[in-house]
N, CA, C and O atoms as a Tinker XYZ file with bonds, in Angstrom:
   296  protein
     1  N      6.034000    0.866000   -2.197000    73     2
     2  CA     5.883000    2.041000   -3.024000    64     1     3
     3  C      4.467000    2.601000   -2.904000    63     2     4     5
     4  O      4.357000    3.778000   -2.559000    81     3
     5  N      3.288000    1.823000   -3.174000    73     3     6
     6  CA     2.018000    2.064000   -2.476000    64     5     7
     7  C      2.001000    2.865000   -1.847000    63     6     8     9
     8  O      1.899000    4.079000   -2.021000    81     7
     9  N      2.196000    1.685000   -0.261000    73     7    10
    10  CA     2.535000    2.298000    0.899000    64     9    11
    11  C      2.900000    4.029000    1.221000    63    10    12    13
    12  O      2.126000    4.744000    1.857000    81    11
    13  N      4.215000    4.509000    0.650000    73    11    14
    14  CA     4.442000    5.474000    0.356000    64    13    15
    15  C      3.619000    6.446000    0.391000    63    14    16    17
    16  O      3.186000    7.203000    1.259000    81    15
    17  N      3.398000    6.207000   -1.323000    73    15    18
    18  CA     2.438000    7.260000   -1.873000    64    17    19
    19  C      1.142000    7.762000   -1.315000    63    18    20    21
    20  O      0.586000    8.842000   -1.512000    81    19
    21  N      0.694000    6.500000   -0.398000    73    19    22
    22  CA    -0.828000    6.879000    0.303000    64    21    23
    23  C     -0.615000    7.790000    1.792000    63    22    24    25
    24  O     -1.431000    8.510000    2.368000    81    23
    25  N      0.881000    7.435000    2.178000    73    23    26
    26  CA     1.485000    8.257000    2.743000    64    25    27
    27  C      1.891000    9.976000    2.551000    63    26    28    29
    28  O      1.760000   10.847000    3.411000    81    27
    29  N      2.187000   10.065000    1.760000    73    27    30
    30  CA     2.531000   11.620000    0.950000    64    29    31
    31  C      1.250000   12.389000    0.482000    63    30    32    33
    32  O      1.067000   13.595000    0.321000    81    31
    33  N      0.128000   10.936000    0.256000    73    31    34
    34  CA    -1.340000   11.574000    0.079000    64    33    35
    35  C     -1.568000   12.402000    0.840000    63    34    36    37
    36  O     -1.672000   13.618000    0.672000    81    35
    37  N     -1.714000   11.432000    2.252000    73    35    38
    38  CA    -2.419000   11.918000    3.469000    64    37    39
    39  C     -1.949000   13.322000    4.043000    63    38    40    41
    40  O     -2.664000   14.216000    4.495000    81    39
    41  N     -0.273000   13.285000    3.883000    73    39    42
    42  CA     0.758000   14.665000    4.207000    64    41    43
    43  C     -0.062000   15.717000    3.346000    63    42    44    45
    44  O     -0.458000   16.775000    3.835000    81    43
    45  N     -0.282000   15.359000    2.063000    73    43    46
    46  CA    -0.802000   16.620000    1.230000    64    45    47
    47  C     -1.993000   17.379000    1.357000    63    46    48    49
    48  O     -2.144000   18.533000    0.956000    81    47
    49  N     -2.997000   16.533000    2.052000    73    47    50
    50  CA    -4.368000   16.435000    2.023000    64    49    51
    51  C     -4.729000   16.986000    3.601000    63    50    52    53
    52  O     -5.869000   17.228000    3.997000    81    51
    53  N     -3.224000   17.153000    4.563000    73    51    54
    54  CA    -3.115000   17.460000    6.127000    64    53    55
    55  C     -2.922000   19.253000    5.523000    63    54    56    57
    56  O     -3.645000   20.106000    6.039000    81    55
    57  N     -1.776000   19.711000    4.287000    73    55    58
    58  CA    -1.351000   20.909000    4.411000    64    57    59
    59  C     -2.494000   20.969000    3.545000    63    58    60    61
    60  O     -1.745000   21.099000    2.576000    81    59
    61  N     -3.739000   20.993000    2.972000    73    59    62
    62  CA    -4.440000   21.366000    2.026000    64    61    63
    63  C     -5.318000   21.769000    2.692000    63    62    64    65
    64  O     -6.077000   22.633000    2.254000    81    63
    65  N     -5.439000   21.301000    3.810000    73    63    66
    66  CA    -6.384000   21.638000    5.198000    64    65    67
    67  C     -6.660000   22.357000    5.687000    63    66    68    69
    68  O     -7.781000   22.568000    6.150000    81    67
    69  N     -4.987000   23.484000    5.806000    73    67    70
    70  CA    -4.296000   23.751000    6.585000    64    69    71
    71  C     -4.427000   25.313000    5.713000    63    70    72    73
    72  O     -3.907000   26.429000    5.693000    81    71
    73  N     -5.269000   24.685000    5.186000    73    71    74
    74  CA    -4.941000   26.385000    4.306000    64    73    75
    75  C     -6.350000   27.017000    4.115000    63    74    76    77
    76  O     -7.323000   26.281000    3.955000    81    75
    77  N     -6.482000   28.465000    4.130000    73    75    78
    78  CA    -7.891000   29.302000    4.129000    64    77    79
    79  C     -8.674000   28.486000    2.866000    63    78    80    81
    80  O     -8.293000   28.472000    1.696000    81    79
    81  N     -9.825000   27.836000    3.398000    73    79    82
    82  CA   -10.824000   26.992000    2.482000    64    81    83
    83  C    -12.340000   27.620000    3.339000    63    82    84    85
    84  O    -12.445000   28.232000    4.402000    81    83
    85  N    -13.334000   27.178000    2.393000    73    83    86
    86  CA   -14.689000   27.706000    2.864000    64    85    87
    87  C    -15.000000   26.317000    3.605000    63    86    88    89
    88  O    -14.437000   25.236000    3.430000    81    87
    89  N    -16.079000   26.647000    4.507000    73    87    90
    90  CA   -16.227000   25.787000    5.659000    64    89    91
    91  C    -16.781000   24.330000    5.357000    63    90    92    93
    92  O    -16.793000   23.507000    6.272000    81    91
    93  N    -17.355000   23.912000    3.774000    73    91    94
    94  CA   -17.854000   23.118000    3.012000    64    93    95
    95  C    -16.606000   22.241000    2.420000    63    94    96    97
    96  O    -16.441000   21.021000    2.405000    81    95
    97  N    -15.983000   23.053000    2.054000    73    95    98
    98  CA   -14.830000   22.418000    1.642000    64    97    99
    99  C    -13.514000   21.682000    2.712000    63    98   100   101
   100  O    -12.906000   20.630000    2.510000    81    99
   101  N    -13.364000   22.640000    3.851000    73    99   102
   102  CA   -12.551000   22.230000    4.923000    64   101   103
   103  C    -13.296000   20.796000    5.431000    63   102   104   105
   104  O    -12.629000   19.788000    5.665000    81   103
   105  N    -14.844000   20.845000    5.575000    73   103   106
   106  CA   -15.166000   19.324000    6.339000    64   105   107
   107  C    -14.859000   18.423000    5.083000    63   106   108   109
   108  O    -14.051000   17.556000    5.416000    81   107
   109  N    -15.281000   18.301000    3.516000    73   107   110
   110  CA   -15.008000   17.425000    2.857000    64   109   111
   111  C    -13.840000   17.107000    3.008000    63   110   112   113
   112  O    -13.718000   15.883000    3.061000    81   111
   113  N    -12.748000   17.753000    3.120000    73   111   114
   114  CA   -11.272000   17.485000    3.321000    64   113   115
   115  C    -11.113000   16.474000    4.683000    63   114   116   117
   116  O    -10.691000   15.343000    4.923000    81   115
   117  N    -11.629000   17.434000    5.304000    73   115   118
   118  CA   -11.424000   16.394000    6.951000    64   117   119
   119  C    -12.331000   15.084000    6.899000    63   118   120   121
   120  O    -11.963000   14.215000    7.690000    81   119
   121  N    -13.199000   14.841000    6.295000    73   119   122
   122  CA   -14.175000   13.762000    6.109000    64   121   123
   123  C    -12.985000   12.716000    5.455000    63   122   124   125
   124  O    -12.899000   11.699000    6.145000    81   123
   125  N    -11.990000   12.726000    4.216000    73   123   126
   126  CA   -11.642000   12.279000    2.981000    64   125   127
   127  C    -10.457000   12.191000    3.674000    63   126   128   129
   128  O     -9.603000   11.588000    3.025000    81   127
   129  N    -10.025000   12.639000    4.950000    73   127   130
   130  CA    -8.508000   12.257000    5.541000    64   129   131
   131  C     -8.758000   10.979000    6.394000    63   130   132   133
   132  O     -8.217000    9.875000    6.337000    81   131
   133  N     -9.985000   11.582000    7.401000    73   131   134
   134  CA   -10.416000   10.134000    7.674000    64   133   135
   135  C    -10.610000    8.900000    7.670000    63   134   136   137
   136  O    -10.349000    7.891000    8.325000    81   135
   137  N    -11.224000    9.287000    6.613000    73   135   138
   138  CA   -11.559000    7.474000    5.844000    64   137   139
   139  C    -10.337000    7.424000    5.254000    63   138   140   141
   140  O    -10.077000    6.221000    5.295000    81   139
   141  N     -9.169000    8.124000    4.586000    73   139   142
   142  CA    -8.143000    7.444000    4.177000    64   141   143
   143  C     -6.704000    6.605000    5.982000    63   142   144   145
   144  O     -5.793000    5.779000    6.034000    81   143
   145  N     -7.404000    7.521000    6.989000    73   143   146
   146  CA    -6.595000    7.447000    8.104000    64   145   147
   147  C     -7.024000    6.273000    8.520000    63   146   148   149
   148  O     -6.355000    5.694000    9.376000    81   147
   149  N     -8.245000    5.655000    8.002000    73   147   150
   150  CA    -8.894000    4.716000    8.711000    64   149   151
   151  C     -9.042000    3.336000    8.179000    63   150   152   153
   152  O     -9.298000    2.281000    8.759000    81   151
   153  N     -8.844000    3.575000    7.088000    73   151   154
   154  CA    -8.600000    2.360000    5.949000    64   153   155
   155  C     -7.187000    1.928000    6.077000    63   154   156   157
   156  O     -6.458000    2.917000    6.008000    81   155
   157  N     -6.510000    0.804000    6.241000    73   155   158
   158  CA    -5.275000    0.014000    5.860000    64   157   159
   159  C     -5.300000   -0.048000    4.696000    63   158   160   161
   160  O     -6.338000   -0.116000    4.038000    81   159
   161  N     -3.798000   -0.031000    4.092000    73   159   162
   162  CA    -3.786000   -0.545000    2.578000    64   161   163
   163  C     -3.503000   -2.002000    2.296000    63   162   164   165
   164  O     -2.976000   -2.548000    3.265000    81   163
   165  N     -3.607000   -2.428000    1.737000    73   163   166
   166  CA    -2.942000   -3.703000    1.774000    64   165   167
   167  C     -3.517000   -4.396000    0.558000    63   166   168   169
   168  O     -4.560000   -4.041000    0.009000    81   167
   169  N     -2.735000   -5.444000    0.168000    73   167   170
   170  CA    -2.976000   -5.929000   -1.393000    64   169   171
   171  C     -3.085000   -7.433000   -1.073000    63   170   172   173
   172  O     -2.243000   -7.816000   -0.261000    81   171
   173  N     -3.763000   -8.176000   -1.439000    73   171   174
   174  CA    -5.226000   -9.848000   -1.183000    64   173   175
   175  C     -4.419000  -10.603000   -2.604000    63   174   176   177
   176  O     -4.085000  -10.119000   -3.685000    81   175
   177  N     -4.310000  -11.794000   -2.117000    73   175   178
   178  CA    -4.574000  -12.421000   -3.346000    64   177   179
   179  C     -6.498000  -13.429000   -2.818000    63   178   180   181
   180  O     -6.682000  -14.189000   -1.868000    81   179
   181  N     -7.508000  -12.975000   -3.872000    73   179   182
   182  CA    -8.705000  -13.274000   -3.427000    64   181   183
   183  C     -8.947000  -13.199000   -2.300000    63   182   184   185
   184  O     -9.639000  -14.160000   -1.966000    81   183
   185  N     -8.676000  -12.350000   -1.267000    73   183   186
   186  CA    -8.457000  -12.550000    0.013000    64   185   187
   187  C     -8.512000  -13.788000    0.797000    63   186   188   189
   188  O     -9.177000  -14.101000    1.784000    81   187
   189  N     -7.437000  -14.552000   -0.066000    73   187   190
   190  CA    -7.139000  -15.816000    0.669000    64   189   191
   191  C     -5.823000  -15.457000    1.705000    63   190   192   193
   192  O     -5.692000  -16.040000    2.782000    81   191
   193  N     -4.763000  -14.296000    1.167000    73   191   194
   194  CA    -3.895000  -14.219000    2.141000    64   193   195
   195  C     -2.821000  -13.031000    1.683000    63   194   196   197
   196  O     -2.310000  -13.311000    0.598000    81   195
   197  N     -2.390000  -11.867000    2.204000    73   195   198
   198  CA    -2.003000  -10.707000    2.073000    64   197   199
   199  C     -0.864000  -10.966000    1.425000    63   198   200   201
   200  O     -0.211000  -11.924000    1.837000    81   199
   201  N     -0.408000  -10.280000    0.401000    73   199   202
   202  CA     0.855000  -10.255000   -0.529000    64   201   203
   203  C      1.685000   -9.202000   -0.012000    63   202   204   205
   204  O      1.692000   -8.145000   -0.642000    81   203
   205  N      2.553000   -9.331000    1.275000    73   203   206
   206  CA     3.515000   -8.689000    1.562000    64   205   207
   207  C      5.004000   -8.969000    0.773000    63   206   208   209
   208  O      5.415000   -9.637000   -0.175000    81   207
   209  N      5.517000   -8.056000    1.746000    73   207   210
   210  CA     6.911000   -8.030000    1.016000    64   209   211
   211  C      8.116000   -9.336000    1.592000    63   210   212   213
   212  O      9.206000   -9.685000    1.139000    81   211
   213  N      7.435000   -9.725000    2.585000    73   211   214
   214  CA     7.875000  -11.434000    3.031000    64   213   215
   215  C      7.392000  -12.027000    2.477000    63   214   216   217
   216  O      7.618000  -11.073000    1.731000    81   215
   217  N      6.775000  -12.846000    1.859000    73   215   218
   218  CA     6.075000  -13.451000    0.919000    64   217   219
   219  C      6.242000  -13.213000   -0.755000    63   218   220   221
   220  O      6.024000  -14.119000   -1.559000    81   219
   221  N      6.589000  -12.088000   -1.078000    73   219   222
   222  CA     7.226000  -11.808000   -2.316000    64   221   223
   223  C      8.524000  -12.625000   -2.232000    63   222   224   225
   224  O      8.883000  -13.447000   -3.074000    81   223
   225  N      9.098000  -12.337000   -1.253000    73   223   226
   226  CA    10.707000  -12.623000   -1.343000    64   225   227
   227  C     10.848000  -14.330000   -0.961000    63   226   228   229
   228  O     11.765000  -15.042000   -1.368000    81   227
   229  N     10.109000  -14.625000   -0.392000    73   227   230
   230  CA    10.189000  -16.224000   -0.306000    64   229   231
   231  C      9.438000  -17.030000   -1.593000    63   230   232   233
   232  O      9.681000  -18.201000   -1.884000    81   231
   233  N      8.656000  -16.320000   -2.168000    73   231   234
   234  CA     8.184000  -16.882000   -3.369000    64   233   235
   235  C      9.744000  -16.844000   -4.214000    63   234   236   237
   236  O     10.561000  -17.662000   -4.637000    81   235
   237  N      9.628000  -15.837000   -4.175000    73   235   238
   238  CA    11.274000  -15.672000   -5.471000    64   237   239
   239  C     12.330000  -16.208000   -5.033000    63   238   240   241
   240  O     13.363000  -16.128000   -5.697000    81   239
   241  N     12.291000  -16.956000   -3.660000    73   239   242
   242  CA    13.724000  -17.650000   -3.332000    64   241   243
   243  C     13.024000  -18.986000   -3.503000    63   242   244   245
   244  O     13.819000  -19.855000   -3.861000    81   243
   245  N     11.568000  -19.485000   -3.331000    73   243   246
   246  CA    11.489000  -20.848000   -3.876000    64   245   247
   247  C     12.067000  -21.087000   -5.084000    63   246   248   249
   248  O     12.955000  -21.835000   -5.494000    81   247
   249  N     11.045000  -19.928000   -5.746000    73   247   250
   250  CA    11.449000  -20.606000   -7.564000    64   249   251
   251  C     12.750000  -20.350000   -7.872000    63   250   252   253
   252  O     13.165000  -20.763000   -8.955000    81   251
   253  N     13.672000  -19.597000   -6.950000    73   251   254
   254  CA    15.313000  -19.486000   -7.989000    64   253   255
   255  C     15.660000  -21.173000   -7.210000    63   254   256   257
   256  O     16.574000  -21.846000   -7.686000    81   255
   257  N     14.858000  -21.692000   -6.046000    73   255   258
   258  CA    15.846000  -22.643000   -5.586000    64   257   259
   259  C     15.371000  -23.819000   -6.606000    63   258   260   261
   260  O     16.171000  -24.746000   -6.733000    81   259
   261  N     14.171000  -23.884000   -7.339000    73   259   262
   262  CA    13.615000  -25.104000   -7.925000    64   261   263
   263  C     14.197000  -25.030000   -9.640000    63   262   264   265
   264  O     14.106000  -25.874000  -10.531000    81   263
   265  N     14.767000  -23.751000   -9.639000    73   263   266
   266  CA    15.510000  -23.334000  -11.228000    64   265   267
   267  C     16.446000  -24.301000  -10.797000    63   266   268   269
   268  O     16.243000  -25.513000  -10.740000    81   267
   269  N     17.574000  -23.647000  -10.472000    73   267   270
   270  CA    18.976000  -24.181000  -10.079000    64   269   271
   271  C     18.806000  -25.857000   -9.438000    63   270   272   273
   272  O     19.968000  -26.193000   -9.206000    81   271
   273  N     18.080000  -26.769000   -9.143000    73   271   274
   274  CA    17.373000  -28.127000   -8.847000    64   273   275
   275  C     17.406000  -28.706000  -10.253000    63   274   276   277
   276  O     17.978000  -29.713000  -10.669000    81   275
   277  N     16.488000  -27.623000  -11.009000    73   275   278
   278  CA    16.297000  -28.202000  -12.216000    64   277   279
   279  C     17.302000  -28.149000  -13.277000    63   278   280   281
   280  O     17.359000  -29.104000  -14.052000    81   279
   281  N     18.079000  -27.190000  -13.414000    73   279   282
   282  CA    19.268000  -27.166000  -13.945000    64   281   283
   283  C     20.623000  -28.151000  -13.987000    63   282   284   285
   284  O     21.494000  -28.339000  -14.836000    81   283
   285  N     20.289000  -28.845000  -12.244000    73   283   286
   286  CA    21.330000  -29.716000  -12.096000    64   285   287
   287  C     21.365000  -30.812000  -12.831000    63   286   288   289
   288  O     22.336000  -31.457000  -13.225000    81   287
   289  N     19.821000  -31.033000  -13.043000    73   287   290
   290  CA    19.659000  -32.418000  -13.750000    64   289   291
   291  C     19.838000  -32.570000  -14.965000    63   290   292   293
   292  O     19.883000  -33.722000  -15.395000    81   291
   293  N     19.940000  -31.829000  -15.561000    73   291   294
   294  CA    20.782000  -31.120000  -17.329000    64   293   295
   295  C     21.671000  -32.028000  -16.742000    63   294   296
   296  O     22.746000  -32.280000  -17.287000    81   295
């Protein structure tokens, strides 16, 4: 969802460009696409190791598998 949105940024910030601006304003724009074109997004835990969306989903299939483990023993 992030992802996305920094996506739709960049689209907005390409047609904002794209449109009659004074010559001060057109480089801040092009400066501010840049550094967003140039930066990755990505989300750290302490930057010990990137919290993707593989890693979400294997976390949540450990713990449903250690629920249902623990349940048996009820």
């Amino acid at each position: 969802m992030v992802l996305d949105m920094a996506l739709k940024s960049k689209i907005l910030i390409t047609d904002i460009s794209n449109r009659y601006l004074d010559k001060n304003t057109k480089e801040e724009i092009q400066l501010f696409l840049n550094q967003m074109c140039s930066c990755a997004i990505e989300f750290t835990a302490c930057d010990f190791f990137t919290l993707n969306n593989h890693l979400i989903t294997s976390a949540i299939a450990a713990a449903t598998t250690y629920l249902v483990i623990l349940l048996q023993f009820n």
